[in-house]
C-alpha positions in Angstrom: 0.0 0.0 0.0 1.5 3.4 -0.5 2.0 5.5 2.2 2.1 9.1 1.9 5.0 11.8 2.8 2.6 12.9 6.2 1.8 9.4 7.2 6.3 9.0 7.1 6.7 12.0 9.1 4.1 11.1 11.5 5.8 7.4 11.9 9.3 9.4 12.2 8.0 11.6 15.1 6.1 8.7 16.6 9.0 6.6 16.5 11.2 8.9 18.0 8.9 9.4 20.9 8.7 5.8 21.3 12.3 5.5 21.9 13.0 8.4 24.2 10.3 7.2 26.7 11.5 3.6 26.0 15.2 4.8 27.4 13.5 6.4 30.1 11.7 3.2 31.4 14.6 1.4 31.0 16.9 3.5 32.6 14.1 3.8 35.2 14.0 -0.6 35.2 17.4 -0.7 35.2 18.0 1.6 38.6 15.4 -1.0 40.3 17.0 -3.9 38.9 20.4 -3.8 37.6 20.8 -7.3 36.9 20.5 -8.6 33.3 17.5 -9.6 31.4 16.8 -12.6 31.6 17.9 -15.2 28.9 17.0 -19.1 27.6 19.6 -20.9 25.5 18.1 -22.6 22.6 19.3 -24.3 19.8 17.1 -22.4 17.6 16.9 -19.2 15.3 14.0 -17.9 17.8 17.0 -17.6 20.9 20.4 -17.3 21.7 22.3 -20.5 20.4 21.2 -20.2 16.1 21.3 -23.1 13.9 24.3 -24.6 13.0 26.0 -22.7 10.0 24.2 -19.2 11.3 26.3 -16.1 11.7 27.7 -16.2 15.0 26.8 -12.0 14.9 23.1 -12.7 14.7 23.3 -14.7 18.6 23.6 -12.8 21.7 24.6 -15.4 23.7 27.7 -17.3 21.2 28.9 -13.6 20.3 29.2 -13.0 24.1 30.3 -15.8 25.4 33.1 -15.8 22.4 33.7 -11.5 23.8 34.4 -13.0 27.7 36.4 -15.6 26.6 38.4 -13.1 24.9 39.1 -11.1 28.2 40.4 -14.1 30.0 44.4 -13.1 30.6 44.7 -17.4 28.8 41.5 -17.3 26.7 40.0 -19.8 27.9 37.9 -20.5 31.5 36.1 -23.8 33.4 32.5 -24.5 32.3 31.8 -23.6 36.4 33.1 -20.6 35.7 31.1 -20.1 32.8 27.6 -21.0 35.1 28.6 -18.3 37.0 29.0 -15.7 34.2 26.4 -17.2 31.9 23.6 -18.8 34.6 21.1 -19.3 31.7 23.3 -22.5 30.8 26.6 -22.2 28.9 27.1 -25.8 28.0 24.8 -25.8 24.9 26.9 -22.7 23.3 30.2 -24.5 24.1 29.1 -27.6 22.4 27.9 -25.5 19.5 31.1 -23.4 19.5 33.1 -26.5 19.6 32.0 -28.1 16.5 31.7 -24.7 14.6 35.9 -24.9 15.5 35.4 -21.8 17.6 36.8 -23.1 21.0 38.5 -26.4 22.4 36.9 -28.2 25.4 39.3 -29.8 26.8 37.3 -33.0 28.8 39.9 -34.5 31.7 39.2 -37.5 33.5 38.4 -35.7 36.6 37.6 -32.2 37.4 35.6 -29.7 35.1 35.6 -29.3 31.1 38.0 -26.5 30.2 36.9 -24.1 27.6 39.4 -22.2 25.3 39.7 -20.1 22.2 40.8 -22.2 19.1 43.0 -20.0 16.9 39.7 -19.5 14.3 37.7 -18.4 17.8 40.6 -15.7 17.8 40.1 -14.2 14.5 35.9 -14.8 14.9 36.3 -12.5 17.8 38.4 -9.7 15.7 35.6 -10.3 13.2 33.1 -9.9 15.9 34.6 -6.4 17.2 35.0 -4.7 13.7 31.4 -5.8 12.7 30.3 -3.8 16.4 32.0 -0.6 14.9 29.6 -0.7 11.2 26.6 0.8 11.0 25.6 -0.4 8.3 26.0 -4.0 9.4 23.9 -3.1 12.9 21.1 -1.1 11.4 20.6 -4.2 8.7 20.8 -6.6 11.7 18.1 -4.8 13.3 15.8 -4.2 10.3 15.8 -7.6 9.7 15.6 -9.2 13.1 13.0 -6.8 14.3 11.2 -7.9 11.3 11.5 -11.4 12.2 10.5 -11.3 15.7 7.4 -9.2 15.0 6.8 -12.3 12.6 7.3 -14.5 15.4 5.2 -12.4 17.8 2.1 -11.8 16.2 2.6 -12.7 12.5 -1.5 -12.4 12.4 -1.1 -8.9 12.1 -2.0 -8.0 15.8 -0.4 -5.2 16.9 2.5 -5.5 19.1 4.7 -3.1 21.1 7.9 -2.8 19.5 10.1 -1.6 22.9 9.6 -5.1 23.8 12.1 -5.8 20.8 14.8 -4.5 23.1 14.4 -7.3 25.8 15.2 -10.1 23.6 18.0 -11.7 22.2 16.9 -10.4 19.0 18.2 -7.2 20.1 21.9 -8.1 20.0 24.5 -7.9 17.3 28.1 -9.4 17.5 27.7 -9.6 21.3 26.6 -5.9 21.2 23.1 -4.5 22.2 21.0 -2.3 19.8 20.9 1.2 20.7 17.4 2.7 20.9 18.4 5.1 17.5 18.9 2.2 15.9 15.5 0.8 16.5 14.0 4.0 15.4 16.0 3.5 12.1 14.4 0.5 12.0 11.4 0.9 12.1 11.7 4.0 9.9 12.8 2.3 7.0 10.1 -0.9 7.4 7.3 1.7 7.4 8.9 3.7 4.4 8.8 0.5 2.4 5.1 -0.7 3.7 6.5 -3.7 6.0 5.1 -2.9 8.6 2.2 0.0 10.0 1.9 2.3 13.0 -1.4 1.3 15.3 -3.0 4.4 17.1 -2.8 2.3 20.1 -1.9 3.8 23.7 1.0 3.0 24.2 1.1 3.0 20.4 1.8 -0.2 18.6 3.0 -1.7 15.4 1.4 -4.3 13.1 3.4 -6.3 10.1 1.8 -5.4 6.6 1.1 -8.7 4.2 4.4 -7.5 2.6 6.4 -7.7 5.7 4.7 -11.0 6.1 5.5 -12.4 2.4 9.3 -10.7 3.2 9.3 -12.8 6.7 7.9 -16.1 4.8 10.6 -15.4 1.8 13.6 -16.4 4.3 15.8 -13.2 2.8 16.8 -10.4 4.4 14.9 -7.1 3.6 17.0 -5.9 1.8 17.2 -8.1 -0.7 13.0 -8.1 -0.9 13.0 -4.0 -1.4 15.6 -4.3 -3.9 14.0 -7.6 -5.8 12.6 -5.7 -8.1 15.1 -2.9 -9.3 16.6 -3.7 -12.0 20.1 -4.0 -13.1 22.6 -3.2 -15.8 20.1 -1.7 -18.5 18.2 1.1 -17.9 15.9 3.5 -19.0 14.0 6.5 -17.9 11.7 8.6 -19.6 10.8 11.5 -17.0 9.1 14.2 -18.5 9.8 16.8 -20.7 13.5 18.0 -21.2 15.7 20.8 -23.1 17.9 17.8 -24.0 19.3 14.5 -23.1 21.5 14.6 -19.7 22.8 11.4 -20.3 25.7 12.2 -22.8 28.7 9.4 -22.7 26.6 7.1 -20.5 26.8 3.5 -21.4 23.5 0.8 -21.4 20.8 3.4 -20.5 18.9 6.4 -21.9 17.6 9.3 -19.8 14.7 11.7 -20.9 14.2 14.4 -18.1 12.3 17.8 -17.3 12.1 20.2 -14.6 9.5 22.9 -13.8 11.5 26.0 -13.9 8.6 27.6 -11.6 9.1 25.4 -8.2 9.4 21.9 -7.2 7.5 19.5 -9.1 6.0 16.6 -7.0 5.5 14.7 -9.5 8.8 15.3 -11.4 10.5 14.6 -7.2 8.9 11.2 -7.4 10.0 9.9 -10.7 13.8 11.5 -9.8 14.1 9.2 -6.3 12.7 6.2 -8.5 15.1 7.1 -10.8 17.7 7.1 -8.3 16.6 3.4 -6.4 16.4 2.1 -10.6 20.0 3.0 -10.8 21.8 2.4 -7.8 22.3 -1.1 -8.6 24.8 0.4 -11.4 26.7 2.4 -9.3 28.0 0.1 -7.1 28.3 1.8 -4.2 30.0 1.1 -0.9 27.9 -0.9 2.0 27.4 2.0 4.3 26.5 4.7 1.2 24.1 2.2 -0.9 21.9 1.9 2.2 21.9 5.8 2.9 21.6 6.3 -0.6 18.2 4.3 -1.2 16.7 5.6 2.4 17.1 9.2 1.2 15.4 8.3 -2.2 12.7 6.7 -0.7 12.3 10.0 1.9 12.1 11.8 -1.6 9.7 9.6 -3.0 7.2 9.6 0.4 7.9 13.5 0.7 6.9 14.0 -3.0 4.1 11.9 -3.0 2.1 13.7 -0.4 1.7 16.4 -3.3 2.9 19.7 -0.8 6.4 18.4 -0.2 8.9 20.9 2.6 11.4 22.4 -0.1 13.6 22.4 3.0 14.0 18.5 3.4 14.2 18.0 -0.6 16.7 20.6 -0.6 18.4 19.0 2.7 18.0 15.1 1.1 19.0 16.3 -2.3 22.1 17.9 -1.1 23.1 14.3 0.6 22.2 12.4 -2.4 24.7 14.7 -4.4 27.4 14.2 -2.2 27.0 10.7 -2.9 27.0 11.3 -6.6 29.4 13.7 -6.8 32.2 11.6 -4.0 35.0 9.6 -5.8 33.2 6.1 -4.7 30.9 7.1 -7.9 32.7 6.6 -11.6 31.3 7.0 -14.7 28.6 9.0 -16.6 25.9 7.8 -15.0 26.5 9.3 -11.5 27.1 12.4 -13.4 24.1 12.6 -15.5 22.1 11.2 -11.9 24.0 14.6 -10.3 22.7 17.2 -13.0 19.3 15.6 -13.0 19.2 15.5 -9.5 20.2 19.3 -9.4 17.5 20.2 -11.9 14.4 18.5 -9.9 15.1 20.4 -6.7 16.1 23.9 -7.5 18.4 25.0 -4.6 21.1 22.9 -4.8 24.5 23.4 -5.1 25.8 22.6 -8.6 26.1 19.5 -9.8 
């Protein structure tokens, strides 16, 4: 269903409400009871210990237990020891550790099992660190796991409160938890692209949309299911009336664009951020850029679509999307034509 450029903002400012007072309440839990939330190990992709052959990122519980191994001054600790630091049961994660190659248990005739970093464990844990330091990497964890647990939780479409997101082991990444930003990005960018939909509850809720549910069912990550159907090396736009063709020295695509000289042009705003998502397959951008890059052409798109877009926030989007354009990570004509399209759409911006 399409969602219009109010309905987005409204879901931004709700969303950002619903994460300050969420740190406050938890702040406010945390002072009455400092202890940790409490965990279950299972051996399945609902909790802590995944399926065999699942990123080891995606499990609270391995990604931790791998981070406090780490610390130990020999890398290694008694499976007592691990009861005490891991009292929801830290045998099933050493087991499944063991035979991904991740640790050694070393079983003696007597006394406990000793548990120790294997030299792969060593470089997982580097792995693990550098992953904790992307954003890009957390904010798609999140999209997609928040996704999946609302699937889990009420996958009939009831609505659920999405703060409770934060108490599970969902809400971990490489032994890291998800910042409340980050679950406002989240949700953000699932009700930009119709996957799920804000319920005037009080406390206000969320419901998954029968996209988010055929994205859940597809077994994928989301984005894979926004970007199923952009298409890839050929391209063609036809936007429009134009003084000319913008797309000189391009290779595998033709580009027919206009601009109303007298304002902003909804309609023309729309057709540019689809423009942009249809062609940023071709630009092969870097991780981090690619996602901001189709987030701020789908905030285009919803802002445009409402039919009295803020020239502000086009100007402000716009602007980012040239500095995407126009940075070295972008080659070729086809960022530069993108660029002096762009800067014809949304009168205001710097040069192209």
């Amino acid at each position: 269903m399409a969602r219009s450029g109010s309905n987005r903002r409204e879901m931004d400012k709700w969303a950002k409400g619903l994460v300050s007072d969420m740190n406050k309440s938890l702040e406010r839990a945390a002072r009455r009871n400092p202890s940790r939330v409490p965990v279950q190990a299972e051996a399945s992709t609902a909790g802590g210990a995944l399926a065999r052959y699942e990123p080891i990122e995606s499990s609270a519980y391995l990604a931790q237990l791998m981070l406090w191994l780490d610390t130990r001054t020999s890398g290694g600790a008694s499976i007592n020891h691990l009861e005490q630091e891991f009292p929801e049961g830290p045998v099933p994660l050493a087991l499944e550790l063991e035979q991904r190659g991740l640790v050694k248990l070393l079983r003696a005739a007597s006394g406990p099992i000793a548990i120790h970093l294997s030299d792969e464990g060593r470089v997982e844990v580097h792995r693990l660190k550098k992953l904790q330091e992307s954003r890009a990497a957390r904010l798609r964890h999140t999209i997609d796991a928040f996704l999946r647990w609302l699937y889990d939780t009420a996958g009939d479409q009831t609505p659920a409160t999405p703060t409770l997101f934060l108490a599970t082991p969902w809400s971990y990444f490489a032994g890291a938890e998800i910042s409340g930003t980050e679950l406002h990005q989240a949700l953000a960018y699932l009700a930009e692209n119709d996957l799920i939909e804000r319920i005037d509850t009080d406390p206000a809720t969320v419901a998954i949309t029968p996209q988010g549910v055929s994205c859940a069912l597809a077994g994928g990550n989301v984005q894979d299911h926004t970007n199923q159907q952009r298409p890839g090396d050929n391209v063609t736009f036809n936007i429009g009336e134009n003084t000319g063709n913008i797309a000189a020295n391009s290779r595998d695509f033709t580009m027919n664009a206009t601009t109303n000289k007298d304002g902003v042009d909804p309609a023309a705003v729309v057709m540019l951020a689809r423009a942009l998502r249809q062609a940023a397959p071709a630009l092969e951008l870097p991780e981090d850029d690619a996602i901001e890059f189709a987030q701020l052409a789908t905030r285009l798109e919803n802002e445009a679509a409402g039919g009295s877009p803020d020239p502000d926030r086009l100007q402000r989007w716009g602007s980012s999307i040239l500095g995407i354009l126009n940075s070295p990570v972008v080659s070729g004509a086809l960022g530069s034509a993108l660029a002096a399209y762009a800067g014809m759409v949304l009168p205001g911006l710097p040069p192209a």
